[in-house]
matplotlib code that plots the C-alpha trace (Angstrom):
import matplotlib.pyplot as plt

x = [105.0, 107.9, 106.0, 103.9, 107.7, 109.1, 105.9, 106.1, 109.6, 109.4, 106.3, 108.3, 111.9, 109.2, 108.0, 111.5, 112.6, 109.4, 110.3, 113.7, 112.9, 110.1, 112.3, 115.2, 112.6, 111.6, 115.4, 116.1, 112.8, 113.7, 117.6, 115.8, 113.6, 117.2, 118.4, 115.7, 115.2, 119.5, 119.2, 116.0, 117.9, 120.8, 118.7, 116.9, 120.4, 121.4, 118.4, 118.5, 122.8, 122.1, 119.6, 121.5, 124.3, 122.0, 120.8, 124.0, 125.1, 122.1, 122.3, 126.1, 125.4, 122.6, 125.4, 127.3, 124.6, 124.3, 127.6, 127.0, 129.6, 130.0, 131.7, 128.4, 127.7, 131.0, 130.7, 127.4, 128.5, 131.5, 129.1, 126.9, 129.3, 131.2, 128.5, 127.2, 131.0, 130.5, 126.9, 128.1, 130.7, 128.7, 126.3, 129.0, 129.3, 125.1, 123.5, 123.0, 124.5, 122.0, 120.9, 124.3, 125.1, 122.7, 123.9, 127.5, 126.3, 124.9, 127.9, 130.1, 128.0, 127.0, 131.1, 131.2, 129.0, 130.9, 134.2, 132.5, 131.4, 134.5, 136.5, 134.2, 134.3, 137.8, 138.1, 139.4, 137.0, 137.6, 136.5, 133.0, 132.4, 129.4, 126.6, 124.2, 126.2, 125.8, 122.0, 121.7, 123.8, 121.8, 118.4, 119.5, 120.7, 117.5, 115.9, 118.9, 118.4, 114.9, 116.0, 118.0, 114.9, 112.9, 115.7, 115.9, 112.0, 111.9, 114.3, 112.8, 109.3, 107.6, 104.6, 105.6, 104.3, 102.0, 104.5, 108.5, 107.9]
y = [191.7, 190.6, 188.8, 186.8, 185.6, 184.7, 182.6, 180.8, 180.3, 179.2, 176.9, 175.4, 174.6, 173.3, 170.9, 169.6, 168.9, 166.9, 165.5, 164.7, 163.2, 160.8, 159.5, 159.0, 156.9, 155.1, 154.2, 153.2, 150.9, 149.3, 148.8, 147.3, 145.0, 144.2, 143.1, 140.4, 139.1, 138.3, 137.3, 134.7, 133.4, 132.8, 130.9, 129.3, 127.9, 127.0, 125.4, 123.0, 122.5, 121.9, 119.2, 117.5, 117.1, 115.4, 113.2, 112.1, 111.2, 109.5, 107.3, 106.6, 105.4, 103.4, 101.8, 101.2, 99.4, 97.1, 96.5, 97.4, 99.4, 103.2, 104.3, 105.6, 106.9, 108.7, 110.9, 112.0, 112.6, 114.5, 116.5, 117.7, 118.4, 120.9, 122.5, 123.0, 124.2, 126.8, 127.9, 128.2, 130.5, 132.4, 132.9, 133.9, 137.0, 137.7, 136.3, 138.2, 137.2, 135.3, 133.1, 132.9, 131.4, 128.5, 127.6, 127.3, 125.1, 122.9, 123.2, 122.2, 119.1, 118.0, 117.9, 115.7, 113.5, 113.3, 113.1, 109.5, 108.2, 108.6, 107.3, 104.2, 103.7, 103.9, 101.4, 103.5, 104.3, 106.6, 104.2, 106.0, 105.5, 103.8, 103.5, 103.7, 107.0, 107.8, 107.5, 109.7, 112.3, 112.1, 112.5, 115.6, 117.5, 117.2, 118.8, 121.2, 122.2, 122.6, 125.4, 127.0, 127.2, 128.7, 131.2, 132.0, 132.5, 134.6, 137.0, 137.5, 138.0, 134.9, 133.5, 131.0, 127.1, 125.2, 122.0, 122.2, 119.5]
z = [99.8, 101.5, 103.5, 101.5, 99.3, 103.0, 103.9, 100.3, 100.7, 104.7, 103.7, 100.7, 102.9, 105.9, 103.3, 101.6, 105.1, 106.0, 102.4, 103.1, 107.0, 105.3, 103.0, 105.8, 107.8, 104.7, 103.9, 108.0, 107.7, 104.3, 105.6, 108.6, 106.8, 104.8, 107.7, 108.7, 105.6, 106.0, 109.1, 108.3, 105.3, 107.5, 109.9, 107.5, 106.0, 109.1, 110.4, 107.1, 107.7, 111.3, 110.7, 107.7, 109.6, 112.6, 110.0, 108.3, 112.1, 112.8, 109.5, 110.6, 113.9, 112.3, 109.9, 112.6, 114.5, 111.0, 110.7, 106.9, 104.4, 106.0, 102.6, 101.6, 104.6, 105.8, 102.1, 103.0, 106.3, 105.4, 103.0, 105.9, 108.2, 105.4, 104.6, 108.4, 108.8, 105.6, 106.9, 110.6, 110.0, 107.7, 110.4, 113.1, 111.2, 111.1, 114.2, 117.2, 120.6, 122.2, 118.8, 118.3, 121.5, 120.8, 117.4, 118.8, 121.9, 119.0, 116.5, 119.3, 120.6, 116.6, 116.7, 119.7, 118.4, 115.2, 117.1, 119.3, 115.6, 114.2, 116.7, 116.9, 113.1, 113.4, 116.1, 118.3, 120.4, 124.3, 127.5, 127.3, 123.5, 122.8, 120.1, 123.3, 124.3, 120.7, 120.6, 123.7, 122.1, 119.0, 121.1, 122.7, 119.8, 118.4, 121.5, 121.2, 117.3, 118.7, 120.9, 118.1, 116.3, 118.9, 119.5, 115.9, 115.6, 118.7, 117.3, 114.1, 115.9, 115.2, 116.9, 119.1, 117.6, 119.9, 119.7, 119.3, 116.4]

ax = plt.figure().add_subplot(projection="3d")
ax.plot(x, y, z, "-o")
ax.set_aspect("equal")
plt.show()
């Protein structure tokens, strides 16, 4: 008899430990699947910051180029670039090394650009200031946003896209 209330109550504590393990792999996998849905709406931010800002840049130099009014511009401009800042430093706190890495190679050279716009808008341009300069700047941080997207997709396990487009 002792037996049989031993083997119940062995069988029951077996089963409230496989219980309690199930439900500490269940917790780990939905704190884990927490954790990319952050870090995708991070990247997604700062995808959308990254290329805003780009843009803004892009429709400055092309202002510049026109000689028009770059009032209208410039706020637009200073928009992107505040909320790249807010997103960016948001993201310092979430990304992991190598992603983050990329996005601050980018940060910093969207801020060189904006630094040579600036200063030409200003009049006050450096010796190698130019809109040409500019342009080239403007080209390659496009191919370099499209690294930070590949890095971003790679780290949240997406397929790699047949064209970086």
């Amino acid at each position: 008899m002792l037996g049989t209330l031993l083997s119940a109550l062995l069988t029951q504590r077996a089963a409230e430990r496989s219980r309690q393990r199930e439900q500490e792999r269940a917790e780990r996998a939905a704190a884990r699947a927490r954790d990319v849905e952050e870090r995708r709406t991070c990247y997604v931010a700062l995808n959308t910051a990254s290329r805003q800002y780009l843009a803004a840049l892009t429709d400055h130099m092309h202002a510049l180029l026109r000689a028009e009014d770059p009032r209208a511009v410039r706020q637009r401009l200073t928009e992107a670039r505040d909320l790249h800042r807010d997103v960016y430093a948001e993201a310092q706190m979430r990304l992991p090394d190598p992603v983050l890495a990329l996005a601050g190679d980018a940060t910093h050279a969207l801020g060189g650009l904006y630094g040579r716009l600036r200063r030409l808008d200003d009049g006050v341009p450096h010796p190698d200031d130019s809109l040409d300069a500019a342009q080239g700047e403007i080209d390659a941080l496009w191919e370099r946003l499209r690294e930070l997207r590949r890095g971003m997709r790679a780290d949240l396990g997406a397929p790699r896209a047949s064209s970086g487009r």
